[in-house]
MISENU-330728 format. One record per residue (C-alpha): residue number from 1; residue in three letters; y, x negated, z. Coordinates in steps of 0.5 Angstrom, whole numbers, plus 500, padded with zeros to 3 digits. Layout:
% MISENU-330728
NUM; ALA; Y; X; Z
...
//
This chain:
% MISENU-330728
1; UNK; 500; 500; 500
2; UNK; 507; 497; 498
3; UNK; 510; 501; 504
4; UNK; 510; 501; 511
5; UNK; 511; 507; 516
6; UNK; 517; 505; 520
7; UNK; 519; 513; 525
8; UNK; 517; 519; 526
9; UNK; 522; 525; 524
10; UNK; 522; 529; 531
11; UNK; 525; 534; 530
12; UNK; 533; 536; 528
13; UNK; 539; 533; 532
14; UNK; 545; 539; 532
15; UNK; 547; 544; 526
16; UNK; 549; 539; 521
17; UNK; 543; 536; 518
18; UNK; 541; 530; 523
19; UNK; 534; 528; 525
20; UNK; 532; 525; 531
21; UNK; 527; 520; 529
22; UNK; 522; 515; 533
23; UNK; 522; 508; 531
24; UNK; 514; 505; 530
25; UNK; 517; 499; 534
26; UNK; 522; 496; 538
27; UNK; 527; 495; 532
28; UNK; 532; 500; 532
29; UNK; 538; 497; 530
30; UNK; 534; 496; 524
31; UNK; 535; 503; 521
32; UNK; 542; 502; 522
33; UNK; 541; 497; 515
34; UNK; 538; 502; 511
35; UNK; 541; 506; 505
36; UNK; 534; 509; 503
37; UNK; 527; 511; 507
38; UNK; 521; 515; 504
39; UNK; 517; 520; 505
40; UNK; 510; 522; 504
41; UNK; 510; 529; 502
42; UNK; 503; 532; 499
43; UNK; 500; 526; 496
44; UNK; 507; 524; 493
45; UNK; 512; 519; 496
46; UNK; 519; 521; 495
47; UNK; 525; 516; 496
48; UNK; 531; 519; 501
49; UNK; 538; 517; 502
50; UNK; 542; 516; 508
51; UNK; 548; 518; 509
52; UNK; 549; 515; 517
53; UNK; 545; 512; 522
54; UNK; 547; 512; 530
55; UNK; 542; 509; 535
56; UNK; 541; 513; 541
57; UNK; 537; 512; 548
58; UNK; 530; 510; 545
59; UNK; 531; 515; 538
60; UNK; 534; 515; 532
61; UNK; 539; 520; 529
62; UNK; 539; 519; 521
63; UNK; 543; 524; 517
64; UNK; 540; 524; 509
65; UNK; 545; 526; 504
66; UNK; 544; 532; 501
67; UNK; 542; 536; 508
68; UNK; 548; 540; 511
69; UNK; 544; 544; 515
70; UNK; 539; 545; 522
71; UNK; 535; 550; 516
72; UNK; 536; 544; 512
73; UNK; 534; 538; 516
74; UNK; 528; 542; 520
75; UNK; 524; 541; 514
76; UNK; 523; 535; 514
77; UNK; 521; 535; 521
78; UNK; 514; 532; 523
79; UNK; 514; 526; 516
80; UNK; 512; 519; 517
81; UNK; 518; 515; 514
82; UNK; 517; 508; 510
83; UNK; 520; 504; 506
84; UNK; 518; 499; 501
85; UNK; 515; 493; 504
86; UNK; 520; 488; 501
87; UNK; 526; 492; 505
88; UNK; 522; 492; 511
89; UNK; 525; 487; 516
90; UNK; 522; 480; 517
91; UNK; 517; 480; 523
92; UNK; 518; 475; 529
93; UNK; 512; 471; 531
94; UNK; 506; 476; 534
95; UNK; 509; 481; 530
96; UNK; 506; 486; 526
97; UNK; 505; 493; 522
98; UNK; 500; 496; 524
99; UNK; 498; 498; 518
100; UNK; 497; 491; 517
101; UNK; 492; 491; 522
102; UNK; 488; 497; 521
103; UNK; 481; 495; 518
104; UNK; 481; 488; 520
105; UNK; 475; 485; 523
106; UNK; 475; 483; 530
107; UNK; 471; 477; 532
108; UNK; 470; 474; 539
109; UNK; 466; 466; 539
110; UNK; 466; 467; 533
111; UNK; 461; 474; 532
112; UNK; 463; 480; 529
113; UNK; 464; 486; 534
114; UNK; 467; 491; 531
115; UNK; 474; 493; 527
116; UNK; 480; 496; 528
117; UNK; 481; 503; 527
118; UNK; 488; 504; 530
119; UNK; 493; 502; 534
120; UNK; 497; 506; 540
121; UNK; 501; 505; 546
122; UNK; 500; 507; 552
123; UNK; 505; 505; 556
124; UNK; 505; 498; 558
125; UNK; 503; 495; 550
126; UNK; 499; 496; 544
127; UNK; 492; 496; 545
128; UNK; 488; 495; 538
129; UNK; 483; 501; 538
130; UNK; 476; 498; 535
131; UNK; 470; 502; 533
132; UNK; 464; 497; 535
133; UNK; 458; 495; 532
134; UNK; 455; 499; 535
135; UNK; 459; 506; 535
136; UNK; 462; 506; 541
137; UNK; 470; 506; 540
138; UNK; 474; 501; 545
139; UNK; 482; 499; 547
140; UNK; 484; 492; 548
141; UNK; 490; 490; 549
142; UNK; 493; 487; 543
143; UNK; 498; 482; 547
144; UNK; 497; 474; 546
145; UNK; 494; 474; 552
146; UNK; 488; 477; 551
147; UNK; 489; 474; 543
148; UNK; 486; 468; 541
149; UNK; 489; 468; 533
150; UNK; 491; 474; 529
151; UNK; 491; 472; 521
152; UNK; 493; 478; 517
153; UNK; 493; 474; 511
154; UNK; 487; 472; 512
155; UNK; 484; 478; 515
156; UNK; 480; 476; 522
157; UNK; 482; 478; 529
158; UNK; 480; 473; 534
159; UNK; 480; 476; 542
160; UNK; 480; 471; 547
161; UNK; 477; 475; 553
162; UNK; 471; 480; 552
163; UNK; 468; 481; 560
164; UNK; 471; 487; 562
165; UNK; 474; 490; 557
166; UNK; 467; 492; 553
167; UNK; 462; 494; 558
//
């Protein structure tokens, strides 16, 4: 996929058309760059542009072009909204899109013991959710502590800790 999920559209802000969006990570300040986002309706993507932006507490108000109205915006509610992967902003070390992440084998010493099937977050950080070997589903935290090398590139997931987190 040439695009990466970046918010959640919650659910129309006020009478004239804005959104409340949910960032999928930290970077808020981010949204405030973009001219464009993208929605996945019925199958298709579909190219949106923004009129404003305001970071608000742990939310996102956008405003599209063309939605004058509560009605208006209210249809937009409960889409993902993406943006090309050349225009998502540059990740840091130890950062990710989840998107990435999803399919890649996890290994601990060296022995396959599953693949990612999700990430979520319970509070505290990520937690990889990994269908096991076996069948059984697991969380484990996705934190550098318990992560001995993430290679997306190379696709492999290396945990460093498996007593107690697979019993």
């Amino acid at each position: 996929m040439n695009y990466i999920k970046i918010g959640f559209i919650k659910k129309p802000h006020g009478i004239k058309g804005e959104l409340k969006v949910l960032p999928l990570s930290d970077g808020f300040e981010r949204f405030k760059k973009l001219k464009k986002i993208l929605i996945e309706k019925n199958g298709e993507y579909v190219s949106i542009s923004i009129e404003s932006v305001k970071c608000m507490n742990d939310e996102v108000v956008m405003k599209f072009q063309g939605v004058s109205d509560r009605d208006c915006a209210d249809t937009y509610r409960d889409y993902y909204i993406y943006v090309e992967r050349e225009e998502a902003a540059e990740l840091d070390e130890w950062e990710f899109y989840t998107q990435d992440l999803i399919d890649l084998p996890v290994y601990y010493q060296e022995q396959l013991i599953g693949t990612v099937v999700d990430v979520q977050n319970f509070g505290a950080n990520d937690n990889i959710e990994i269908k096991m070997n076996d069948g059984k589903t697991v969380y484990y935290p996705f934190h550098r502590d318990f992560l001995e090398k993430v290679d997306v590139n190379n696709k492999i997931i290396q945990i460093s800790q498996y007593d107690g987190f697979f019993d």
